[in-house]
C-alpha positions as CSV (number, residue, x, y, z in Angstrom):
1,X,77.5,112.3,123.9
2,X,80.4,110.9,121.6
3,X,82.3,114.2,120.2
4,X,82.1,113.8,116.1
5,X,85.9,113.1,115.1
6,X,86.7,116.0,112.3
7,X,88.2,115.3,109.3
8,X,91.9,116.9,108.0
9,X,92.3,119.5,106.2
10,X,94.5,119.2,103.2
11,X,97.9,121.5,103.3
12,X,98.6,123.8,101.1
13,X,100.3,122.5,97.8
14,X,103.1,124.9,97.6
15,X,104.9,123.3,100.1
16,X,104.3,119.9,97.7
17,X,106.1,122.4,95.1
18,X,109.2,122.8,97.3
19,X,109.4,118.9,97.8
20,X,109.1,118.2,93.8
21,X,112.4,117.5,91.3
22,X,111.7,120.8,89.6
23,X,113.3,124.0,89.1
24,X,111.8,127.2,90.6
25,X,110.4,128.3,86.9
26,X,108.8,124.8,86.6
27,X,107.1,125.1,89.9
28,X,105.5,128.4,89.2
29,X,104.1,127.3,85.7
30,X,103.1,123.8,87.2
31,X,100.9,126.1,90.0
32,X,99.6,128.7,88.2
33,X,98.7,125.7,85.2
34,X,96.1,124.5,88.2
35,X,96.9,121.3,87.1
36,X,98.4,120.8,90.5
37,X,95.2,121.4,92.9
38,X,93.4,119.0,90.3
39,X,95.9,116.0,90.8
40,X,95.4,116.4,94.3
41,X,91.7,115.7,94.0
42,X,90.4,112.4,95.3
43,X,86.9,111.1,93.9
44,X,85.9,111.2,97.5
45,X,86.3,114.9,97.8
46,X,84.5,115.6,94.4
47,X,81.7,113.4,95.5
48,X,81.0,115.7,98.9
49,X,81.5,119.0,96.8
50,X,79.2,119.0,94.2
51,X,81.2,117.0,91.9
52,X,83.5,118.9,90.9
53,X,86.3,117.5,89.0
54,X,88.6,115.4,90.3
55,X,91.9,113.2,89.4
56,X,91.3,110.1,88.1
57,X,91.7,111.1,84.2
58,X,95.1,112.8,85.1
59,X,95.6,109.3,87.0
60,X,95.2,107.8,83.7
61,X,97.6,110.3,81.7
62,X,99.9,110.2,84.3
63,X,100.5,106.1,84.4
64,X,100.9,106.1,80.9
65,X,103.6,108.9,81.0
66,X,105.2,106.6,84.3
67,X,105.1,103.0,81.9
68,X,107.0,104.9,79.6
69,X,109.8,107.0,81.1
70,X,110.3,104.0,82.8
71,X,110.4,101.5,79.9
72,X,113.0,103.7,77.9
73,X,115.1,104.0,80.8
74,X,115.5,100.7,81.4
75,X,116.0,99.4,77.9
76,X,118.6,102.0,77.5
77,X,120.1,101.3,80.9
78,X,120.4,97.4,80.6
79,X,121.3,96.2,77.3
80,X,121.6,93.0,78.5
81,X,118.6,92.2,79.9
82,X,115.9,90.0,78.1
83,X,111.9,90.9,77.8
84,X,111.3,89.1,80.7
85,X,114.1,90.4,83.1
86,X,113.0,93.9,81.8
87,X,109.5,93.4,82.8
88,X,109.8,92.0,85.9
89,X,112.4,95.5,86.8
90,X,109.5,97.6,84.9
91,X,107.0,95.9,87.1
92,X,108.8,96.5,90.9
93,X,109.4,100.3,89.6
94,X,105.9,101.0,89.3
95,X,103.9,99.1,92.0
96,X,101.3,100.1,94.0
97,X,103.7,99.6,96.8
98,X,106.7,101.3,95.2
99,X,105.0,104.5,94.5
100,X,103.1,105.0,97.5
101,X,106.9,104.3,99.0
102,X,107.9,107.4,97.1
103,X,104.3,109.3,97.7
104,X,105.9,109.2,101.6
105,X,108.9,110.0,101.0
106,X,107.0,113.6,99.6
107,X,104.5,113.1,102.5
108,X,102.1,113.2,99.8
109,X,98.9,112.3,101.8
110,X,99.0,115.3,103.6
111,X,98.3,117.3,100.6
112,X,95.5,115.5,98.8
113,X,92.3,116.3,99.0
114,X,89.9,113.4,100.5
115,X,86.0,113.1,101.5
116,X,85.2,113.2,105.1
117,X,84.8,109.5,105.1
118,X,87.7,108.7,103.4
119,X,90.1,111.1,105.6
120,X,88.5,109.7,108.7
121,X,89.6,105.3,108.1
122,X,93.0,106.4,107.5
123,X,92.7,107.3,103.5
124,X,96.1,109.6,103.5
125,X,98.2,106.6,104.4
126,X,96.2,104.3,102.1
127,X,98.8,102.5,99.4
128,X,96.6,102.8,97.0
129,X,95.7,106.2,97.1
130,X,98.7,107.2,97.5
131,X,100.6,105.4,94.0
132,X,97.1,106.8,92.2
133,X,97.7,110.1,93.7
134,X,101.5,109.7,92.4
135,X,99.9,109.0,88.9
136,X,98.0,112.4,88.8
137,X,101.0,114.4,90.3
138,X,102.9,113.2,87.0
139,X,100.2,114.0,84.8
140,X,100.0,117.1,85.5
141,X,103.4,117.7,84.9
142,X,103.2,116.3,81.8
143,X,100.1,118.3,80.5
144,X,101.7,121.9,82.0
145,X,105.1,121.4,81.3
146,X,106.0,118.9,78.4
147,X,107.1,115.8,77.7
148,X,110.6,116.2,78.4
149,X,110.2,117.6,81.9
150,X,107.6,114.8,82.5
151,X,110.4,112.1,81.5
152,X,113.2,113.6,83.5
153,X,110.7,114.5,86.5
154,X,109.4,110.6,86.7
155,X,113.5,109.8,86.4
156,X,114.3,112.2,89.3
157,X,111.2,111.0,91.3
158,X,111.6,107.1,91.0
159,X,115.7,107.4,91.3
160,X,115.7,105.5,94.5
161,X,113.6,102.3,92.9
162,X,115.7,102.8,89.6
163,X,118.9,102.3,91.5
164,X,118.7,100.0,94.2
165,X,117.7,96.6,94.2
166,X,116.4,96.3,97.9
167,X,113.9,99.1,96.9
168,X,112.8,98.0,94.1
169,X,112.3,94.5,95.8
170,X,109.4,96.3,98.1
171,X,107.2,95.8,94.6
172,X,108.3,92.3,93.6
173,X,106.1,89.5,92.1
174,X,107.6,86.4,94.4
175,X,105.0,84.4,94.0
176,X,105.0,84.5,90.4
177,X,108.8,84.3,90.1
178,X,108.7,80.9,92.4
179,X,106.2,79.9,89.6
180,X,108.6,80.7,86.9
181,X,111.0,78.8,88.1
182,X,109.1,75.7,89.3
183,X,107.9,75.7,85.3
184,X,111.7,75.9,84.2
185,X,112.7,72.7,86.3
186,X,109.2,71.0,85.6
187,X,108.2,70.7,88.8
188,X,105.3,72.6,90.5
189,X,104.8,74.9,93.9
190,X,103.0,73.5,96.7
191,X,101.6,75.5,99.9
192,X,100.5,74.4,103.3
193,X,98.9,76.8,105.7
194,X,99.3,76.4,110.1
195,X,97.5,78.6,112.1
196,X,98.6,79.6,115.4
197,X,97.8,81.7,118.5
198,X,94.5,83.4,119.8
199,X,91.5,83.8,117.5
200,X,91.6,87.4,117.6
201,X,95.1,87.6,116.9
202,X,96.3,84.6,114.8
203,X,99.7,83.8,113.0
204,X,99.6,82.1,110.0
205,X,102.7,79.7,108.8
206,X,103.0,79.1,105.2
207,X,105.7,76.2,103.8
208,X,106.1,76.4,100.4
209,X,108.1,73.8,98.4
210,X,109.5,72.7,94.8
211,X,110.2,69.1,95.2
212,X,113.8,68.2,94.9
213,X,114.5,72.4,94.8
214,X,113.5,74.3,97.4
215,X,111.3,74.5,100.5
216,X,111.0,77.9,102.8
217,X,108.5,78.9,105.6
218,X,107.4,82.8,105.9
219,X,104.8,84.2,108.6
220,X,101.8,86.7,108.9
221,X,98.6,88.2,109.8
222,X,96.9,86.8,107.1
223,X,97.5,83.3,105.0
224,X,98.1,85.8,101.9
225,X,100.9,87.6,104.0
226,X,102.5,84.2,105.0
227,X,102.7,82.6,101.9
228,X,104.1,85.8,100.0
229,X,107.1,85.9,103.2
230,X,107.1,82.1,102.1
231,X,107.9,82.9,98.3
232,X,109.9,85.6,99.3
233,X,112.1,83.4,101.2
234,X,112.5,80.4,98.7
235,X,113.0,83.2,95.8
236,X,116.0,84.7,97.6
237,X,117.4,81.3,98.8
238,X,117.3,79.8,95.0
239,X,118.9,82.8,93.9
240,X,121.9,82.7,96.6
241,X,122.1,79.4,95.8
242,X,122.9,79.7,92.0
243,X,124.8,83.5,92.8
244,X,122.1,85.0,90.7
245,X,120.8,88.8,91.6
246,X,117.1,89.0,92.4
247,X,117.0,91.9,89.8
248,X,119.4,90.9,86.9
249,X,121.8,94.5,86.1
250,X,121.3,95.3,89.7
């Protein structure tokens, strides 16, 4: 008879604490608030334990206290910049992908709090549960200790994104840039999909061109994968091309 896997067990927050950009009397009011242990609450844990409360609504404090330390920042970092440019930067910062980046980097799934289900397909390395968790972290800093320490916090936390394009590249719209452009020359962005390779374990081959402006190939595990390497790719070579920086300021 098939032993029944068992889930993990969450570690103990404090040593979140020692991982966090605050000082040592921040950390001790951010723990004893509670706020913490809440943020660390997946909806799959509450729904095994009686339903008790659980992160989301400090999910939804926390991304609004993320848009905004982030949108200051950047408008008073690039004076330059126009809507557009600033949005797109704003946009990369704050992924999905970004934050769960940064979630690692604090080896963040370890310490949240997931349903047996959830633990057991891989949950603590999810993306998305990771960025959401991210959320909740800052939202409970901003509830226990203020919006000041909740800007500078979200600044310390993100610094890596904030400063370097390659990073902030990991959460880039290619697709819609390659769009963007296309619609500034008048032209418009065409696909084609090959397959290749056994059924079980096919590689997809996207080309993707701009008549008269570009045309790139990218590959993957799924047709969505390939055509984003495909954007990608014809992004970064129209850029080169006219010595323009994939993140204008960078």
């Amino acid at each position: 008879m098939a032993r029944r896997r068992r889930a993990t067990e969450a570690a103990d927050p404090a040593g979140l604490l020692e991982k966090l950009p605050l000082d040592a009397g921040q950390a001790v009011d951010l723990r004893e608030s509670g706020l913490l242990d809440l943020a660390l609450i997946h909806r799959s844990y509450s729904y095994e334990h009686d339903g008790i409360p659980h992160n989301e609504r400090l999910e939804f404090l926390g991304d609004a206290v993320l848009q905004l330390a982030v949108t200051e920042h950047l408008y008073a970092s690039y004076p330059t910049l126009t809507e557009g440019e600033l949005a797109r930067r704003r946009a990369a910062t704050v992924s999905t992908r970004a934050l769960a980046v940064v979630a690692s980097r604090l080896d963040l799934g370890a310490y949240v709090k997931l349903g047996r289900g959830e633990d057991l397909t891989g949950g603590r390395s999810k993306p998305s549960i990771l960025a959401d968790t991210t959320e909740a972290v800052i939202g409970s800093v901003h509830l226990a200790l203020g919006q000041d320490v909740s800007r500078r916090f979200v600044l310390d936390l993100l610094e890596p994104l904030l400063s370097s394009e390659e990073f902030l590249a990991t959460g880039y719209d290619f697709k819609t840039r390659l769009q963007e452009i296309a619609a500034a020359e008048g032209g418009s962005v065409v696909y084609r999909i090959s397959e290749s390779g056994a059924e079980h374990a096919k590689t997809y081959t996207a080309h993707v061109s701009i008549e008269g402006i570009v045309s790139a190939t990218g590959e993957g595990a799924s047709k969505k994968d390939a055509e984003l390497a495909a954007a990608q790719n014809a992004v970064r070579g129209i850029l080169a091309e006219r010595g323009e920086s994939l993140l204008p300021g960078s």
